[in-house]
Each structure stands twice: as structure tokens, then as C-alpha cells.
N, C-alpha and C positions, 0 to 999 in steps of 0.2 A: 504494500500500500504506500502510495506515494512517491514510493525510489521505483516501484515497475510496472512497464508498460504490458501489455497483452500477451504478448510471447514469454518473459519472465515470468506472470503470471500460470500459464501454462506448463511450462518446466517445472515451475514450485512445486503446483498442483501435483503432477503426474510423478514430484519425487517423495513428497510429503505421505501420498496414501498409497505409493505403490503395493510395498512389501506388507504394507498393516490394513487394509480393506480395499474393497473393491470400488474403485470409482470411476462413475460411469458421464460421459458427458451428455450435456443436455444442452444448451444454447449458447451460442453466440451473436453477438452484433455488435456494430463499431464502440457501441457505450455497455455490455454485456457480456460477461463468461461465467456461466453458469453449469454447475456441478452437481450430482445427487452421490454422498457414499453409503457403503453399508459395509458393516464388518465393526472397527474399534470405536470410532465416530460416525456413526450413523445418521445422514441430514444431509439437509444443502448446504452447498457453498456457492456464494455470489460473489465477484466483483463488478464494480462498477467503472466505466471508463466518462464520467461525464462531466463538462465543467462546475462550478457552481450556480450555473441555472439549469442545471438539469439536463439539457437538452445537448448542447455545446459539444463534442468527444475532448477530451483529456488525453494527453499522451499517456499519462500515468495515472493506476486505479487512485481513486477518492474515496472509496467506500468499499468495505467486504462486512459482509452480512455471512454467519453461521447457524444454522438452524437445525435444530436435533431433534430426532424425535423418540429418545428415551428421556427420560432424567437421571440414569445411571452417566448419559453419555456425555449428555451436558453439565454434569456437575463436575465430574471428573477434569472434561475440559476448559471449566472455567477456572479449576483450583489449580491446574498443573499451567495456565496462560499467568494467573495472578501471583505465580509465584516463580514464574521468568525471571531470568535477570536480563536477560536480553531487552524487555521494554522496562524493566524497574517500576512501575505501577504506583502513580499516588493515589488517592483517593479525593473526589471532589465533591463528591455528594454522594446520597444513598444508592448505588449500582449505576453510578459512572465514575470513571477512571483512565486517567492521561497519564502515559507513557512518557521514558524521557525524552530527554530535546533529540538524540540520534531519530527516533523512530513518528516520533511528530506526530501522534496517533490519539486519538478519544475511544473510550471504550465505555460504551453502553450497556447494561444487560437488561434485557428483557424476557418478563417471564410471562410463559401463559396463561390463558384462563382459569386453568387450573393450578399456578404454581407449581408447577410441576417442571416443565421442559423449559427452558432458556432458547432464546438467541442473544448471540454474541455481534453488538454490531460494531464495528472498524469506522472509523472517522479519519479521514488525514487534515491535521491542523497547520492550517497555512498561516503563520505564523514566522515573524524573524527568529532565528537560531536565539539570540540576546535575548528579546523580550521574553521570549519559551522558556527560559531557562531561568530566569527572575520568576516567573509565573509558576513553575516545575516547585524549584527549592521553597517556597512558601508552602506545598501544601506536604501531608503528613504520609506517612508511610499504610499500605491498608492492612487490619485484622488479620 
């Protein structure tokens, strides 16, 4: 997100779930790459390639949405993402969370109707590296 455009996106994908579930593709278009897996992480995966109005293509994704459809799979996934060091994770409020200034990232979670199953959605924050990182070190480390 952010640092990759469609094809790195792709490679990700296809290196991320190779060996550990089955993932099957499902869409693309100039602002869309979309995934369905099953097996360790079971659910979609989206990126989005669009500018900030929506419409616009972006070189580079702006948004990846993960959407589970167990709550074993999603929980796991959100406990083993929030305790990355790779994004370092602050906390900003009740289930959102910004990554550090390398990864530039918002991290939403969203739960179902039933609180049960999560989706994980990806924000890239456009944002100067300086101001991001004044903004970063004010907030607190999460739970």
C-alpha cells in the first residue's frame, strides 16, 4: 500500500498465500485487484488503485481492505498484524490505528453485525514524512 503499484501488488499476493492457502483470483481493473483465499486466512482481499476522489487511477494502491469470514481467522490476523514491528502500531482511537512514518498507513477494524468476523481496512496517509512523525510519536503504544 502506497510504495506498490499493480504488479507488486500481485507478486505480494501470489507470495504471501502461496504455500499457506489457496488463493484464487477474482477481479481486476485499472483502480481494482481483487482476491478471494481459503485455507489459513480465509476472505477477500482488495486493493484499490484510485486517486483521492475515487475515480482518478493511482499508480500506487491507496487502500487494501481484508475481509474474513471466520472469527478464528480474523482474530488471529489482527493480533499477529498489531503486533508487527514492521508497521509499529499506535493507537488513535477505539479500533483505529496508524502505523509508523516508513509504512504511512491507517488501520481501521471493523467488525460485523454480529461481532464476530473483522475486516481489516489499509489507508495510505499522505502525509509529509516530518509532520507523520511529530503526529506518530504523540500517540501511545496499543494493548
Amino acid at each position: 500500500m502506497g510504495f506498490y503499484d499493480l504488479e507488486e501488488c500481485k507478486t505480494k499476493i501470489k507470495k504471501e498465500f502461496a504455500l499457506k492457502d489457496t488463493c484464487i483470483y477474482k477481479n481486476t481493473t485499472d483502480t481494482l485487484l481483487a482476491y478471494f483465499t481459503k485455507g489459513n486466512q480465509s476472505g477477500d482481499i482488495t486493493f484499490y488503485f484510485a486517486g483521492t476522489d475515487g475515480v482518478t487511477v493511482s499508480n500506487y494502491c491507496t487502500v487494501q481492505k481484508m475481509t474474513f469470514d471466520c472469527p478464528q481467522c480474523s482474530e488471529q490476523a489482527f493480533i499477529n498484524l498489531l503486533h508487527s514491528k514492521v508497521y509499529s502500531w499506535r493507537k488513535i482511537e477505539e479500533n483505529k490505528y496508524v502505523s509508523n512514518y516508513k509504512m504511512h498507513a491507517l488501520l481501521d477494524v471493523i467488525f460485523d453485525n454480529e461481532h464476530t468476523c473483522m475486516t481489516l481496512l489499509f489507508t495510505y496517509i499522505d502525509k509529509p514524512t516530518r509532520e507523520f512523525k511529530e503526529w506518530y510519536n504523540t500517540l501511545s503504544k496499543p494493548d
